[in-house]
N, C-alpha and C positions, 0 to 999 in steps of 0.2 A: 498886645501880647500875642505870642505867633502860637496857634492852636497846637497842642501834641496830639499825633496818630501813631498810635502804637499799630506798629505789625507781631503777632504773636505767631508763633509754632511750635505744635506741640513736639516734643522730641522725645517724651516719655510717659506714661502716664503720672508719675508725678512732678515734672519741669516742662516747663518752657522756655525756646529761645525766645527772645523782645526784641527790636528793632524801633526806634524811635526817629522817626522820618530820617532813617538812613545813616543815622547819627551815631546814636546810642547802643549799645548793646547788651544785652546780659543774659543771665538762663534764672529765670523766678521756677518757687516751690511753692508749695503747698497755697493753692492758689485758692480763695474763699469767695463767697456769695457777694461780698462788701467790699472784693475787689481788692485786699490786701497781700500784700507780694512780700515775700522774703528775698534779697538777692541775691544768690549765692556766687555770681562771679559776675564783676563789672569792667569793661571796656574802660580806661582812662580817659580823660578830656576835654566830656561835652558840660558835665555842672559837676564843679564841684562837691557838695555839696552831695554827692548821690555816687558818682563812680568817681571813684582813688585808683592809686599805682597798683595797692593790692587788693583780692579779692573782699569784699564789704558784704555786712549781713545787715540790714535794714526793711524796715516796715514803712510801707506809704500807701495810699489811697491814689485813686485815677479819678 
């Protein structure tokens, strides 16, 4: 299974853009100790499963 390296920047004090080996895209909120990500806009194509056509509100761990 091929390692994910998240690229993070901050672009607010409460969001982040994400980058996922160049892949993936999205802007996370409210970002916790435990690592849990809301994600308030996702890039289609790379997993299902996590980015759709429209914007998706989801909870996952790293």
């Amino acid at each position: 299974m091929k390692q994910r390296r998240f690229q993070r920047t901050v672009i607010s004090s409460e969001a982040e853009l994400v980058m996922d080996n160049g892949n993936y895209t999205g802007i996370i909120a409210n970002v916790s100790e435990e690592g849990i990500f809301i994600i308030l806009h996702a890039t289609p194509g790379i997993d299902p499963g996590i980015a759709r056509e429209k914007p998706v509100k989801l909870k996952f761990r790293l």
